[in-house]
C-alpha positions in Angstrom: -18.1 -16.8 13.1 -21.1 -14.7 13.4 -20.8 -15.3 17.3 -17.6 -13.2 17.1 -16.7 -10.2 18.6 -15.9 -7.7 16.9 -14.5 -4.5 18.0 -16.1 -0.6 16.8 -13.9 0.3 13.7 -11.0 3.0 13.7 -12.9 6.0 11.8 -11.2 9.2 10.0 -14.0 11.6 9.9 -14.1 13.5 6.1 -12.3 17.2 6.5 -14.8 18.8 5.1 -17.7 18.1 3.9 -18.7 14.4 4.3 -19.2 13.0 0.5 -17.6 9.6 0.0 -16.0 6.7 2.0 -13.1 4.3 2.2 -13.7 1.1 4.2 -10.7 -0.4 3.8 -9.8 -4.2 5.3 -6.6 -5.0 7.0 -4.2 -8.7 6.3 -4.4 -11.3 9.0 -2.9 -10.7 12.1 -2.9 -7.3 12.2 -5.7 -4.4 13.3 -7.4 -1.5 11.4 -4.6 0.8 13.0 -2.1 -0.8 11.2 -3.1 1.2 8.4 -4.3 4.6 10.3 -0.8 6.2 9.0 -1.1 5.3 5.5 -4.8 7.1 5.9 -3.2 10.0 7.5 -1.0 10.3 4.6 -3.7 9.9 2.2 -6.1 12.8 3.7 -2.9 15.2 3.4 -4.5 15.5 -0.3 -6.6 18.0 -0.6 -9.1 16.3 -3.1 -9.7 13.5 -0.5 -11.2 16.2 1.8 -14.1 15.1 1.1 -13.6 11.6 1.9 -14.4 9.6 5.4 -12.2 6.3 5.5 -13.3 3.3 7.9 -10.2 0.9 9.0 -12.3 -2.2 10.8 -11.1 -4.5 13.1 -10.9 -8.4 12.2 -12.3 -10.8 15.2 -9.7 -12.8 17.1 -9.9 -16.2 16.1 -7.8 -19.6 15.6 -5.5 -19.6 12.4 -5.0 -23.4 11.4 -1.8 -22.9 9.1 -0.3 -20.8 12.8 -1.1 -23.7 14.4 -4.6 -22.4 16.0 -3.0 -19.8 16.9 -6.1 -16.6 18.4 -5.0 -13.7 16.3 -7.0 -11.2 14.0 -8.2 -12.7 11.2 -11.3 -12.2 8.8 -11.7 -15.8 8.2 -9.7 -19.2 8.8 -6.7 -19.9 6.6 -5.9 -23.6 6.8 -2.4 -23.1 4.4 -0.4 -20.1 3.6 2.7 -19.5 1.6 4.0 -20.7 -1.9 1.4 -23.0 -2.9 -1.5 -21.8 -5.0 -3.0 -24.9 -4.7 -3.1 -25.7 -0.8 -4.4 -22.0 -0.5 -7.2 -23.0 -3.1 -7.9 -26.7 -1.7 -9.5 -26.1 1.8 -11.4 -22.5 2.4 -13.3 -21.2 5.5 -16.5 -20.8 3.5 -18.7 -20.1 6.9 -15.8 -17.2 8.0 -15.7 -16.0 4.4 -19.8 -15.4 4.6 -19.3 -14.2 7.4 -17.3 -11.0 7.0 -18.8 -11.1 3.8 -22.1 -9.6 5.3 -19.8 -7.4 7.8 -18.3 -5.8 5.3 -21.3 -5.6 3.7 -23.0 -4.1 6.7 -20.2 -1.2 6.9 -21.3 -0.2 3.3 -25.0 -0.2 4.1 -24.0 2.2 7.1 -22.8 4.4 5.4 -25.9 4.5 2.7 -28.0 4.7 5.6 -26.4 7.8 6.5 -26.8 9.1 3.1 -23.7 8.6 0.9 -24.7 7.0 -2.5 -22.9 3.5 -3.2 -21.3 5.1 -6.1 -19.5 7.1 -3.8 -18.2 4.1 -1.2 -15.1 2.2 -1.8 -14.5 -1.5 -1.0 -10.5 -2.1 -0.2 -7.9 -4.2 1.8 -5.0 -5.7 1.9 -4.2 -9.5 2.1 -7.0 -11.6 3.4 -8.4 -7.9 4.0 -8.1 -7.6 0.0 -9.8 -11.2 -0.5 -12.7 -10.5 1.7 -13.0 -6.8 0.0 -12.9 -8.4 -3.5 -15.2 -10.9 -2.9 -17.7 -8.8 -0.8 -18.0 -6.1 -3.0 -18.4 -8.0 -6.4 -20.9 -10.8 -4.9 -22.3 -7.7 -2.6 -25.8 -5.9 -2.9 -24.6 -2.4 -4.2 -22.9 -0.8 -6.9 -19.9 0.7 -5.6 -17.3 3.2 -6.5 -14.5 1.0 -6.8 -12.7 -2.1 -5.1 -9.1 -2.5 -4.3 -7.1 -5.2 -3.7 -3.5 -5.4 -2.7 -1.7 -8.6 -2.5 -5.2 -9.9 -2.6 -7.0 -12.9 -4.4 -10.4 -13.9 -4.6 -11.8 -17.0 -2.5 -14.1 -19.3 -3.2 -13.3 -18.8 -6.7 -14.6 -22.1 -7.8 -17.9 -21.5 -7.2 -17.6 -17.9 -7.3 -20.5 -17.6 -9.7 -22.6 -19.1 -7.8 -22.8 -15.9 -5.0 -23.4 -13.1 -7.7 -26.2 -11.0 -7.8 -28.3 -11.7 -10.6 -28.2 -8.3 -12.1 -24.2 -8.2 -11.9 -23.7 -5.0 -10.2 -20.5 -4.6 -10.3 -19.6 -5.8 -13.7 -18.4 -1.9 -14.5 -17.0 -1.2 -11.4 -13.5 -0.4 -11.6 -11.2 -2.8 -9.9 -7.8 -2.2 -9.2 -5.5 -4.9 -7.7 -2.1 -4.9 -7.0 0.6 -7.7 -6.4 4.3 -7.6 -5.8 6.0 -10.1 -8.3 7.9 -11.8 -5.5 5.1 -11.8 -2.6 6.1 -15.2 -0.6 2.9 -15.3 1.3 0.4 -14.6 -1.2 1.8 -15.9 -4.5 1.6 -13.7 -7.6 0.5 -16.5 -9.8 -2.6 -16.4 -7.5 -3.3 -12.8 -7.8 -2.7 -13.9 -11.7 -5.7 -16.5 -11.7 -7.9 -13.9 -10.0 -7.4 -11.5 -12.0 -7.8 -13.4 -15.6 -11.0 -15.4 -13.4 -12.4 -12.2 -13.3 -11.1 -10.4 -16.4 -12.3 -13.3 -18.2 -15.9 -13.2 -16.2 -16.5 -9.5 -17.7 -15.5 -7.7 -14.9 -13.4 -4.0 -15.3 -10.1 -5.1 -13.1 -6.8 -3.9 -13.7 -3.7 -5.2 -12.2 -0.9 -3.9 -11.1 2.2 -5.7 -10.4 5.7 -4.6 -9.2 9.3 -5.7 -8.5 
């Protein structure tokens, strides 16, 4: 996976001046501009002026459970659908570092170029949503927030064993949100991430709708 190639993100430059960013992940087999009208609709509010969002690409890459099918993914996804426990079973652990450090890389951009962690949001959707959750909580900086949507954390078994040792994101407000009928990403596992990490000490709220 680190071999990859990965495309130059789709960035939506702040309106004014620069003070915060977005970087939020797109689901598998789609492409940061999947989301570029959503982001247009967001900067229509004027208190997000302020606010530079980052859509990245995900590399083109086999997906098992498509029968190896190249398409954009963030990591390998060996089976998808109803069953919490196939999902769980058999994880991509080498694709999951991967974009891990990626993702982390896009936040230490934009520190680099002087916005404060606390002002940098972590978020996706999907496997974009699993990769932002897991990135930002076992990541190197205290962010602003994370979001997931129809999202669920990987490698939750041994998700302890990836935190920082001064939990830096125990207090950082996390928002995930789940549709109560979702046929590719069950709701029950959206569930188990959320009490996993509820239950862990973490500040997550979630969301989940009809």
């Amino acid at each position: 996976m680190s071999s990859v190639r990965r495309l130059p993100p789709l960035v939506f430059a702040a309106a004014s001046s620069h003070t915060a960013t977005v970087i939020f992940a797109h689901g598998l087999g789609d492409t940061g501009h999947g989301w570029a009208s959503a982001v247009e609709n967001w900067r229509r509010r004027s208190r997000l002026n302020e606010v530079k969002f980052i859509l990245p690409h995900a590399p083109q890459i086999p997906i098992t459970c498509n029968g190896g099918f190249v398409m954009p993914g963030w990591f390998d996804i060996f089976a998808l659908g109803g069953n919490v426990n196939d999902l769980r079973a058999r994880q991509d652990e080498r694709g999951i570092l991967a974009t891990r450090e990626y993702l982390n890389g896009l936040v230490q951009a934009e520190i680099d170029a002087g916005i404060p962690p606390e002002r940098i949001v972590l978020g996706g959707f999907s496997q974009g949503g699993a990769m932002s959750l897991f990135s930002a909580l076992t990541g190197p900086h205290k962010l602003a927030g994370v979001v997931g949507l129809s999202s669920w954390l990987p490698l939750d078994s041994k998700f302890s064993e990836f935190l920082q040792e001064s939990d830096l994101n125990k207090k950082t407000p996390i928002l995930m949100c789940h549709g109560t009928v979702d046929v590719v990403v069950p709701t029950e596992l959206g569930k188990m991430t959320s009490e996993l990490l509820k239950s862990s000490g973490f500040d997550l709220t979630l969301k989940l709708y009809p």
